[in-house]
N, CA, C and O of each residue as an XYZ file, in Angstrom:
464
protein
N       0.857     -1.178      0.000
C       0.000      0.000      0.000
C       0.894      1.229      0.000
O       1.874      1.434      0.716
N       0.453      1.883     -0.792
C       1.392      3.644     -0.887
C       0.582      4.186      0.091
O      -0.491      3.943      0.643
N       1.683      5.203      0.120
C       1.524      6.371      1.351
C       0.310      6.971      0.726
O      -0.737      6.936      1.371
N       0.328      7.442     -0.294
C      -1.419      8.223     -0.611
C      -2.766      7.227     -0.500
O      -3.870      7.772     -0.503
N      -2.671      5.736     -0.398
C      -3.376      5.059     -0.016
C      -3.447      5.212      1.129
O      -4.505      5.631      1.601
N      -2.551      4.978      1.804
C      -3.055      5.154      3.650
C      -3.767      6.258      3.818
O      -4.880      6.150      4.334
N      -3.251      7.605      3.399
C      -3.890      9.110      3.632
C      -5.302      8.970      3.184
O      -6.287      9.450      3.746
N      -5.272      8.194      2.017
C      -6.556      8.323      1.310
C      -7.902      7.101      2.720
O      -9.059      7.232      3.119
N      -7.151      6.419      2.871
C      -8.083      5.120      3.985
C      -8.082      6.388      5.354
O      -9.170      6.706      5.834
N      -7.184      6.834      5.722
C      -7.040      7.732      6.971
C      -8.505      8.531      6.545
O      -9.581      8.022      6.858
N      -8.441      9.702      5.874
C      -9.762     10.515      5.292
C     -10.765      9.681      5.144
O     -11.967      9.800      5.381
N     -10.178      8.888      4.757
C     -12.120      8.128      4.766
C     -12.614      7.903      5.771
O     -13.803      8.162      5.957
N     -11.609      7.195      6.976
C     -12.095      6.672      8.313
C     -12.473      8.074      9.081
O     -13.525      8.103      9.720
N     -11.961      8.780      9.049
C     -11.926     10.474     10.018
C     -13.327     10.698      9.233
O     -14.255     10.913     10.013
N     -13.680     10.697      7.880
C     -14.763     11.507      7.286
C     -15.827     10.500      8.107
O     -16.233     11.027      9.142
N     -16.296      9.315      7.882
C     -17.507      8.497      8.124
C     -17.550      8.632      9.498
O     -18.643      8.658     10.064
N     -16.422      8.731     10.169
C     -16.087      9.382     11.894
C     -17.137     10.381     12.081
O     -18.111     10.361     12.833
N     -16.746     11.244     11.255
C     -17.735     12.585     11.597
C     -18.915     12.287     11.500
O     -19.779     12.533     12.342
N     -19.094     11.620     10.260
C     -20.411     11.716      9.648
C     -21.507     11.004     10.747
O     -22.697     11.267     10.920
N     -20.841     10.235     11.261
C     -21.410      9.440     12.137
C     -21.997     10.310     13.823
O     -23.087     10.298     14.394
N     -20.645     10.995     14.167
C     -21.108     11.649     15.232
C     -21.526     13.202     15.033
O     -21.420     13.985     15.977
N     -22.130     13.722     13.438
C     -23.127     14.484     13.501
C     -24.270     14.125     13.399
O     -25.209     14.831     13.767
N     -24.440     12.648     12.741
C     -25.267     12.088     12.821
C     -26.464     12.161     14.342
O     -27.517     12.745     14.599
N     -25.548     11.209     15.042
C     -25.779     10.904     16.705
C     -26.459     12.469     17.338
O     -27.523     12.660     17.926
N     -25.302     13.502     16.919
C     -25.650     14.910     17.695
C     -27.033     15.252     17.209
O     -27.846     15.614     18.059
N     -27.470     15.171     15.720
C     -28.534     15.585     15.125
C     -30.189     14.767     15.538
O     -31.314     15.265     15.582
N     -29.764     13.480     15.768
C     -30.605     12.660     16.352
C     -31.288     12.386     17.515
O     -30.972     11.509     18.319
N     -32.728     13.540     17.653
C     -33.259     13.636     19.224
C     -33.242     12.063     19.784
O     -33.656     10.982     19.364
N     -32.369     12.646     21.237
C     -32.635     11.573     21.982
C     -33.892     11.510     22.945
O     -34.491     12.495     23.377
N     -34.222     10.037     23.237
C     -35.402     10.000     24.218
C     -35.018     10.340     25.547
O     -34.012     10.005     26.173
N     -36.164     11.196     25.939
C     -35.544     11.635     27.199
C     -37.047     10.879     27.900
O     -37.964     10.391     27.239
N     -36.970     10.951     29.200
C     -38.061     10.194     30.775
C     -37.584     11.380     31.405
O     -36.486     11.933     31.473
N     -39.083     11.682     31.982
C     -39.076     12.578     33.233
C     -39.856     11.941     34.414
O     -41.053     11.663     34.334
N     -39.084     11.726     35.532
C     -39.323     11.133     36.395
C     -40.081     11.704     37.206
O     -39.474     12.431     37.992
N     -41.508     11.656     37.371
C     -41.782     12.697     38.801
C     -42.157     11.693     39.982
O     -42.717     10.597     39.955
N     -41.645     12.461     41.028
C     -41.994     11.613     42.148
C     -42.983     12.530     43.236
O     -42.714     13.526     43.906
N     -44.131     11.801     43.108
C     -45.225     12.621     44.461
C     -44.864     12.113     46.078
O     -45.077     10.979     46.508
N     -44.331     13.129     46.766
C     -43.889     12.952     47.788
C     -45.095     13.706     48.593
O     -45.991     14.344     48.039
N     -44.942     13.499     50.137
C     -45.392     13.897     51.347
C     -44.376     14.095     52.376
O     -43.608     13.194     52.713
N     -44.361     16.024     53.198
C     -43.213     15.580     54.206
C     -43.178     14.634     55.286
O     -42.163     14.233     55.856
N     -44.309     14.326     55.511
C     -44.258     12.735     56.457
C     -43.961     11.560     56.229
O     -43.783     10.658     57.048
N     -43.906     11.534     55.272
C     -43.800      9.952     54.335
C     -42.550      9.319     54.759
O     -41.518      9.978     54.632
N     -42.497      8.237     55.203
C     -40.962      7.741     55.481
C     -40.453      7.205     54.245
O     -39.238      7.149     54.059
N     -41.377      6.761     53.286
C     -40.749      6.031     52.321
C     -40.413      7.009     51.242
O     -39.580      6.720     50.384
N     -41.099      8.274     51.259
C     -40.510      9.407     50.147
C     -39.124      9.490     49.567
O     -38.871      9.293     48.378
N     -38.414      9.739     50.319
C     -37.063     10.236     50.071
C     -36.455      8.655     49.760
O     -35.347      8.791     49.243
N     -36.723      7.566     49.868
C     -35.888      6.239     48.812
C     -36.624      6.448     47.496
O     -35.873      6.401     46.522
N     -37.695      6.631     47.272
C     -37.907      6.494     46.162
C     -37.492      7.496     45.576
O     -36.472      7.267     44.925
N     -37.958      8.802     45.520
C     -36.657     10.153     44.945
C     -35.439     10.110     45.093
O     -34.758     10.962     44.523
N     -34.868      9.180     45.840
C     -33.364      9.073     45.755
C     -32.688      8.049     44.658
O     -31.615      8.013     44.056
N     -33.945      7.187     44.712
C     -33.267      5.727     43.075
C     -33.694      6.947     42.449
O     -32.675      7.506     42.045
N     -34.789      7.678     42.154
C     -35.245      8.300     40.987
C     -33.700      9.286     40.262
O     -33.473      9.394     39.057
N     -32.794      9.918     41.450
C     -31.907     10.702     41.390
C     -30.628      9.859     41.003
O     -29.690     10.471     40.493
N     -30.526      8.528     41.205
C     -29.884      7.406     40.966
C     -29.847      7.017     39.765
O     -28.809      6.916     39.111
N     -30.931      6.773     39.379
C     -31.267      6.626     37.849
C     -30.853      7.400     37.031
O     -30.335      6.940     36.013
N     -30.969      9.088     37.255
C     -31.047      9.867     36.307
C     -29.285     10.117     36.171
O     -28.861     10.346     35.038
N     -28.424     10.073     37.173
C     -27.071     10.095     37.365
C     -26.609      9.217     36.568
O     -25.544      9.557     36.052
N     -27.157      7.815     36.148
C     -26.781      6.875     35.704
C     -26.772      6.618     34.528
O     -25.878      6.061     33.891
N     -28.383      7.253     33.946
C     -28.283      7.310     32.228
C     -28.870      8.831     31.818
O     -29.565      9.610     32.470
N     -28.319      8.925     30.505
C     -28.646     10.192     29.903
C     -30.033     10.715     29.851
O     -31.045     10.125     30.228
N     -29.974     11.526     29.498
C     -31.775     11.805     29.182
C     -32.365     11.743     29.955
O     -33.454     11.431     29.475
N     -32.506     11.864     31.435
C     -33.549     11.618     32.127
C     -33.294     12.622     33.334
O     -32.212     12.856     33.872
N     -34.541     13.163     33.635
C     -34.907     14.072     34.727
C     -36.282     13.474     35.667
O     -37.331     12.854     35.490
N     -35.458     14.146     36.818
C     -35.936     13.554     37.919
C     -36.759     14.930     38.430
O     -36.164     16.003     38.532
N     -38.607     14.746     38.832
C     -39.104     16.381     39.566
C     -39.387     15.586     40.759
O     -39.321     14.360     40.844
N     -39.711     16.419     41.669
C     -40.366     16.006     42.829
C     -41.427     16.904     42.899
O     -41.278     18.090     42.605
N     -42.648     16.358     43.321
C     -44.101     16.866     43.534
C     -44.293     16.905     44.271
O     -44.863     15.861     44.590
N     -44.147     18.074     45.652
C     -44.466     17.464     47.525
C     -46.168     17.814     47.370
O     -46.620     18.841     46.864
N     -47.019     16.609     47.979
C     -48.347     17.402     48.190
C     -48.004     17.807     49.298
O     -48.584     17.252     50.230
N     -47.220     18.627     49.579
C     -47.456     19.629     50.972
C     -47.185     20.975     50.336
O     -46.539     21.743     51.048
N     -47.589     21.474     48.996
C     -47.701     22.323     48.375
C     -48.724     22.647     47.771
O     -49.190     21.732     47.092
N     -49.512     24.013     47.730
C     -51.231     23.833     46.381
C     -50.759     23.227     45.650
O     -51.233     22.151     45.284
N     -49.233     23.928     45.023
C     -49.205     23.530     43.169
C     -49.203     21.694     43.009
O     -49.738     20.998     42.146
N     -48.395     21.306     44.187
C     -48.186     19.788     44.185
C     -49.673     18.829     44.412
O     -49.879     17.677     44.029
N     -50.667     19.828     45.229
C     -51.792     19.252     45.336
C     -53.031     19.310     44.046
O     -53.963     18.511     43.966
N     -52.818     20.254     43.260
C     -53.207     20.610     42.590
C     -53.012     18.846     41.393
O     -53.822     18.181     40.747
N     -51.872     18.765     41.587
C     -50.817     17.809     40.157
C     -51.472     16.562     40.883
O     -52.221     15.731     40.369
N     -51.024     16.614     42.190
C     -51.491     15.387     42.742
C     -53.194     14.790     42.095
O     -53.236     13.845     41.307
N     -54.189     15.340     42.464
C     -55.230     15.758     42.136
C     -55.526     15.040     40.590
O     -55.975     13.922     40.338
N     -54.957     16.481     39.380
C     -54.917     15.925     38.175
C     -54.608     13.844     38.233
O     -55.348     12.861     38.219
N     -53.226     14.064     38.292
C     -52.871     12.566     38.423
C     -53.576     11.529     39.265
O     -53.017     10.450     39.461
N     -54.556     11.738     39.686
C     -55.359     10.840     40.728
C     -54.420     10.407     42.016
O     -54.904      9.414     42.561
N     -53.449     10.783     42.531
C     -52.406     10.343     43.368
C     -53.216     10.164     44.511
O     -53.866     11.095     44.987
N     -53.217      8.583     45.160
C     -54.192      8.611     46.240
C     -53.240      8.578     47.323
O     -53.664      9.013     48.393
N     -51.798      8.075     47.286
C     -50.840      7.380     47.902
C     -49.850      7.938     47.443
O     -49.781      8.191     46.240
N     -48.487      8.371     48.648
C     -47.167      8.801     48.371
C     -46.112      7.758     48.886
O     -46.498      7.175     49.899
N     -45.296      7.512     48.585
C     -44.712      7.919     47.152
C     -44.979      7.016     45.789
O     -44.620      5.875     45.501
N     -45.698      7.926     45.128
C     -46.216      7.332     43.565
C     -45.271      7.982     42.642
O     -45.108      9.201     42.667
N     -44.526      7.061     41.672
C     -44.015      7.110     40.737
C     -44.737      7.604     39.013
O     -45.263      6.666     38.414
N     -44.745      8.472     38.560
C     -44.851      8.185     37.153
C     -43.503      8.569     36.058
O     -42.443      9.135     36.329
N     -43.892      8.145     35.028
C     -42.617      8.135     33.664
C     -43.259      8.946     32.822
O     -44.434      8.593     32.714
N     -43.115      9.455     32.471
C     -43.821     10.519     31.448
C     -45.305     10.747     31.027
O     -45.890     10.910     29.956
N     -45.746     10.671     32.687
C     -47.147     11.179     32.863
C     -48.167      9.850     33.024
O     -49.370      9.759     33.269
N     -46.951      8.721     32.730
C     -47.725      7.602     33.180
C     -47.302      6.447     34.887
O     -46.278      5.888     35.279
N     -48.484      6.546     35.346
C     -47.884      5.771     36.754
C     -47.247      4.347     36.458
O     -47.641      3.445     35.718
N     -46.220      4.434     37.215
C     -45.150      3.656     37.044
C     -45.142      2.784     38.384
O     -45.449      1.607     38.196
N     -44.938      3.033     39.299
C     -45.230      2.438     40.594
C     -45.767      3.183     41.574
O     -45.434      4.350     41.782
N     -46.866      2.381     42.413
C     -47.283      3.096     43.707
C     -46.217      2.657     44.906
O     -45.862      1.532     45.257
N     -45.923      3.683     45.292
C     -44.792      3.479     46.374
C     -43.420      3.236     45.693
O     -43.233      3.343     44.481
N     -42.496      2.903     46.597
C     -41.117      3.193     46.023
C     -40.904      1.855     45.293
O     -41.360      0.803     45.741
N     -40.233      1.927     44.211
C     -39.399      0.730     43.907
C     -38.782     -0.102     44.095
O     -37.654      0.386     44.031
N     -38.674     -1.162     44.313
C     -38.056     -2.183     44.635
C     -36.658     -2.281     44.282
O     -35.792     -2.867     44.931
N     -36.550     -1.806     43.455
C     -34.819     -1.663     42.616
C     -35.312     -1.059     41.863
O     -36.353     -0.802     41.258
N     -33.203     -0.636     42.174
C     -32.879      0.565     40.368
C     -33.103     -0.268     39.342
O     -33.340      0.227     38.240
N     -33.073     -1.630     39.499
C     -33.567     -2.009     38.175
C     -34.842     -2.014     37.719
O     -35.215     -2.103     36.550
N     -35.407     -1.927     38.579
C     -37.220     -1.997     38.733
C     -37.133     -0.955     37.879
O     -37.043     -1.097     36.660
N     -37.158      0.288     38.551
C     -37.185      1.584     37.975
C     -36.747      1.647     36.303
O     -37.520      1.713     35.348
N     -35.530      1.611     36.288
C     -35.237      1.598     34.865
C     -35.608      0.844     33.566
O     -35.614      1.226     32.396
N     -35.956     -0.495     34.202
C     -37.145     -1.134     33.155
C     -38.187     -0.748     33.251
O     -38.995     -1.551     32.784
N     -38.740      0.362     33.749
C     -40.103      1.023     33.683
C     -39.840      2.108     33.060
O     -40.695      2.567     32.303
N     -38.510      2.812     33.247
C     -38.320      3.831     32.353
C     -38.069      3.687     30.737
O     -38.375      4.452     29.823
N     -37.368      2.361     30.727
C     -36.991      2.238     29.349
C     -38.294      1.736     28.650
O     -38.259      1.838     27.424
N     -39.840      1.030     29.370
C     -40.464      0.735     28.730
C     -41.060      1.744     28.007
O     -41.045      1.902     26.786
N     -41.892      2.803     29.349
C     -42.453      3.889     29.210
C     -41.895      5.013     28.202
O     -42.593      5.991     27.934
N     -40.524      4.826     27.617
C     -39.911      5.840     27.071
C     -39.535      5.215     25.459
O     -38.968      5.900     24.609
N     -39.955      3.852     25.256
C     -40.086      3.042     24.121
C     -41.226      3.808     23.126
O     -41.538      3.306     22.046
């Protein structure tokens, strides 16, 4: 192989390189928004917003809210969402678990379904 062959294989590999990761950049990713309806009494609140914060540390795209009904606006959401029980999970507006999760894996196969 000549040297302008290599240069020429080099440019090709660097070009489809790019092409590839403007590709990726250009390509909306799926994002999950995690909300979690909390209560300040709740003992079990804060594990489940904490995998939720676990999760989102762990993979891209994903945001974690917290909803306290010890707020109108949160009671208000609560309300909409039928939330009878804290801590209730939903994934992008859909309930995901009542009460906390059992595992981060729990969680994240609910996220990856819900976000399918």
């Amino acid at each position: 192989m000549t040297e302008n062959d290599e240069l020429a294989l080099i440019r090709k590999k660097k070009f489809e390189e790019l092409m590839r990761k403007q590709q990726e950049a250009s390509t909306p990713k799926k994002t999950a928004v995690i909300e979690v309806f909390t209560s300040p009494t709740c003992p079990h609140c804060p594990r489940a917003l904490e995998m939720a914060g676990m999760l989102a540390a762990q993979v891209p795209g994903i945001r974690v809210e917290e909803v306290s009904t010890g707020t109108p606006q949160g009671m208000a959401k609560a309300a909409l969402y039928n939330v009878q029980a804290v801590p209730m999970v939903f994934v992008n507006g859909k309930k995901a678990f009542t009460g906390a999760p059992l595992t981060l894996g729990a969680l994240h196969e609910a996220v990856k379904k819900m976000t399918a």
